[in-house]
C-alpha positions as CSV (number, residue, x, y, z in Angstrom):
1,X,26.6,-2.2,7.5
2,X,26.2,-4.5,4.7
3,X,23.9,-4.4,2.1
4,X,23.0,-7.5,2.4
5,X,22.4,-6.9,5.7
6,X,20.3,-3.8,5.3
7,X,18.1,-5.8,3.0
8,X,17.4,-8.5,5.3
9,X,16.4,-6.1,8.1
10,X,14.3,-4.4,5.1
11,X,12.7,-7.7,4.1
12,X,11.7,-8.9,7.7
13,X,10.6,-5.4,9.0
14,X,8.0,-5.7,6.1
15,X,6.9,-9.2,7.3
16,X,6.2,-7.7,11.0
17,X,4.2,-4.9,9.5
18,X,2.2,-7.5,7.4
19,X,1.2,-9.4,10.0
20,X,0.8,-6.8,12.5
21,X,-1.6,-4.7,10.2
22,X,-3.4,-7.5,9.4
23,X,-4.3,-8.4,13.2
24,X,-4.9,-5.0,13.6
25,X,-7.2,-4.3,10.7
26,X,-8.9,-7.6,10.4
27,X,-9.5,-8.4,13.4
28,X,-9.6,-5.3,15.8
29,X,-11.1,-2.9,14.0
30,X,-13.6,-5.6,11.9
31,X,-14.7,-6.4,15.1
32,X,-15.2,-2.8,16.8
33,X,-16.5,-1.8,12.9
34,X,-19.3,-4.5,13.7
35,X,-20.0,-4.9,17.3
36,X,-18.7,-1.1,18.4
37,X,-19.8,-1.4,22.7
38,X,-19.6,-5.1,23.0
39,X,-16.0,-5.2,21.6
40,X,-14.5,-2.3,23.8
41,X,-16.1,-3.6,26.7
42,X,-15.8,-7.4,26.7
43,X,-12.6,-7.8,24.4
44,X,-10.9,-4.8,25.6
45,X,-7.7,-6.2,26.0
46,X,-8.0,-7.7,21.8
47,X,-8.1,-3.6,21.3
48,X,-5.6,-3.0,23.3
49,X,-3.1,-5.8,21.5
50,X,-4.2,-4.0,18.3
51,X,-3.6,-0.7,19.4
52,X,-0.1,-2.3,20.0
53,X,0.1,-3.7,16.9
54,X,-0.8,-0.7,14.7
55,X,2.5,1.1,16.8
56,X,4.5,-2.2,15.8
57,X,3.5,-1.0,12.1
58,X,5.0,2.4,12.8
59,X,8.2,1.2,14.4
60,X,9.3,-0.7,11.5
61,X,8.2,1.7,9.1
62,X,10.7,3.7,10.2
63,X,13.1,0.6,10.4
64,X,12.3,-0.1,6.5
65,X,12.8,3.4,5.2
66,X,15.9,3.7,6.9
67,X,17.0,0.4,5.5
68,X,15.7,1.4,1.9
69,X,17.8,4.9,2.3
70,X,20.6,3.0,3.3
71,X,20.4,0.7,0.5
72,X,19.9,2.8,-2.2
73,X,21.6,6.6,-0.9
74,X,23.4,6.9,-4.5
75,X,20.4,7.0,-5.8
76,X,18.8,10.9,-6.1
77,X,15.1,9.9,-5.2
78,X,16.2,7.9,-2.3
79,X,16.0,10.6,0.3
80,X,13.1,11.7,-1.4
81,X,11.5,8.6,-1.2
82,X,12.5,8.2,2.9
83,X,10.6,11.6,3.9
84,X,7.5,10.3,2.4
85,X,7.5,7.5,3.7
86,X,8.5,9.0,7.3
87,X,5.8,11.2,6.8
88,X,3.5,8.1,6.2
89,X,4.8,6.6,9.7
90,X,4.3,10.1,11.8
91,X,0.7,10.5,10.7
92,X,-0.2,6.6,11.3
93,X,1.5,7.2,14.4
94,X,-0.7,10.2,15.1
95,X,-4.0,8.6,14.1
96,X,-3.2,5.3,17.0
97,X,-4.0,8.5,19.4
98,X,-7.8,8.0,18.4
99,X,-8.1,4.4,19.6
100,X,-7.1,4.4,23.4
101,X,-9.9,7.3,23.6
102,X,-12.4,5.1,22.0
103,X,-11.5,2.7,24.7
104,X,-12.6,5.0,27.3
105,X,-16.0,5.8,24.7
106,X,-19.3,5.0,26.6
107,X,-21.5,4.5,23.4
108,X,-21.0,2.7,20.0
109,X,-21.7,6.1,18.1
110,X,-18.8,7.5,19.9
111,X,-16.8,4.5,19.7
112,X,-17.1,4.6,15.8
113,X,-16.3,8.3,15.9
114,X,-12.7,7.8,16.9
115,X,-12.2,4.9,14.8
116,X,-13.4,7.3,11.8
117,X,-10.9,9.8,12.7
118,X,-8.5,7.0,12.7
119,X,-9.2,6.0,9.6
120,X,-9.5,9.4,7.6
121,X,-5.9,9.7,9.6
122,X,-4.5,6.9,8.3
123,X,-6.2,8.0,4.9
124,X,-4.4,10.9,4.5
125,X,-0.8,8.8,5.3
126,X,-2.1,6.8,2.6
127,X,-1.3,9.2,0.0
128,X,2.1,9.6,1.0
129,X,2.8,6.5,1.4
130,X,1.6,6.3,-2.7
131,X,3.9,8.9,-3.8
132,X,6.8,7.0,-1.5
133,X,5.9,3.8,-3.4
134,X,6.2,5.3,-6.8
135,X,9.2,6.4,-5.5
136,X,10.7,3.2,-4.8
137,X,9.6,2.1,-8.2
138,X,11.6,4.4,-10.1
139,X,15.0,3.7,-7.6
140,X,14.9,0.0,-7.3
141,X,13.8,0.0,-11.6
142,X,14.4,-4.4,-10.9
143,X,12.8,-6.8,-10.8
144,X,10.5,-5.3,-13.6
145,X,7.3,-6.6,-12.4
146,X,7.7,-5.5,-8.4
147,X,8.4,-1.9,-9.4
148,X,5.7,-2.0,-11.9
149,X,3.1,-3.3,-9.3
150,X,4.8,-1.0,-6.6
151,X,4.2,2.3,-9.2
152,X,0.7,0.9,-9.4
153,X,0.1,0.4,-6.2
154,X,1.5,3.8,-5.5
155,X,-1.0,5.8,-8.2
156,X,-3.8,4.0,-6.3
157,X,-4.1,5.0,-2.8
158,X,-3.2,8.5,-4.1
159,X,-6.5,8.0,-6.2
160,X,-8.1,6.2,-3.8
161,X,-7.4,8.9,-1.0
162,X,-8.0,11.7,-3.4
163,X,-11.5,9.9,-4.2
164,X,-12.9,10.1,-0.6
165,X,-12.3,13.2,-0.2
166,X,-13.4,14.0,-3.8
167,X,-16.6,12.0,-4.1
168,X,-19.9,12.4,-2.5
169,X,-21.0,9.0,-3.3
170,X,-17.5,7.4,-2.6
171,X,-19.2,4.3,-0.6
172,X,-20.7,3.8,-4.3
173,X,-17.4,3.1,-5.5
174,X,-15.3,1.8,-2.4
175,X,-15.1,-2.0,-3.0
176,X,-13.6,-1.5,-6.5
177,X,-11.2,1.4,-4.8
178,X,-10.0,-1.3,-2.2
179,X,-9.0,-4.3,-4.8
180,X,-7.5,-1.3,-7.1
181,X,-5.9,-0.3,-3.6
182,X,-5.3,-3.9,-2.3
183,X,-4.4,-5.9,-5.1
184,X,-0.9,-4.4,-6.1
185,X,-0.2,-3.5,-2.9
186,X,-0.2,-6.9,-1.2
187,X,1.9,-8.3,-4.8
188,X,4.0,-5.8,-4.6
189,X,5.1,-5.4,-1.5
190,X,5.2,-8.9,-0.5
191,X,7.2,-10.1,-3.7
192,X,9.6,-6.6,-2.3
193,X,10.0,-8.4,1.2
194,X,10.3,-11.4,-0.3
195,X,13.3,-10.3,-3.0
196,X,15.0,-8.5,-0.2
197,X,15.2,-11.5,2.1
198,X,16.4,-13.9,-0.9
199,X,18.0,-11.5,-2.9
200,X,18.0,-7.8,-2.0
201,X,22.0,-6.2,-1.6
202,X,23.6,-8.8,-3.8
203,X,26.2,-7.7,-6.0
């Protein structure tokens, strides 16, 4: 296949996971996060569309890091860098298991359970998902300021993931951890979508 190719499906795989993480964060899980019983029972099917949408997130997951590999296989981190990230994908797609059961949850304190093991799943994906990013950094090395804020981005949800488990008084601390988390992720991935759509597998 092309590279040019690859680097389009690359580019518009990320878009899909944008959006689809962003329904299913901000407005699924916001709204079981708030409103725990209510949400399951009278928006059931909104979970269920999220639940959907979080498995959209691991499908092209896969899609991007076998793009990425294909992409960039001369490079000696490349393969490196697609186990990481596969390992990110196979423990988000574990932790989805926890929100069909909080579906069938009765009570908002058990509702909230299986969306905390969700999240503390996801977590842990997190980190490898960091060391894939820093990763990437070092094999795509231009443009300068994506792989810088993709290194960043990288170091922080290793710290950030490290820190929860680390810190007793984390929730002290968590809205600084999520910009440090969120704001060179979102640059630096989007710009990466965006450069591989415009672009990514030029010669």
């Amino acid at each position: 296949m092309k590279s040019r190719t690859l680097s389009k499906i690359a580019g518009v795989s990320y878009l899909v996971i944008f959006f689809a993480a962003i329904f299913a964060n901000f407005f699924v899980l916001e709204s079981i996060s708030n409103d725990p019983l209510n949400t399951v029972q009278e928006n059931h099917l909104m979970v269920r569309f999220g639940i959907m949408a979080f498995l959209v997130t691991v499908i092209f997951d896969v899609v991007v890091a076998w793009a990425l590999y294909e992409l960039y296989k001369d490079n000696i981190l490349s393969g490196l860098s697609t186990l990481f990230r596969m390992m990110h994908a196979a423990i988000m797609g574990v932790a989805v298991f926890a929100l069909p059961i909080a579906l069938s949850s009765t009570t908002s304190q058990e509702i909230l359970r299986q969306v905390d093991v969700f999240n503390i799943t996801w977590l842990i994906g997190l980190f490898f998902f960091g060391i894939h990013l820093i990763l990437l950094g070092r094999i795509l090395k231009k443009p300068k300021f994506i792989t810088l804020f993709l290194i960043i981005a990288g170091i922080m949800y290793i710290v950030d993931t490290s820190a929860h488990f680390l810190l007793e008084n984390y929730d002290d601390y968590s809205s600084i951890f999520l910009a440090l988390v969120a704001i060179p992720s979102i640059f630096g991935e989007m710009a990466l979508s965006i450069w591989l759509l415009v672009k990514g597998g030029k010669v």
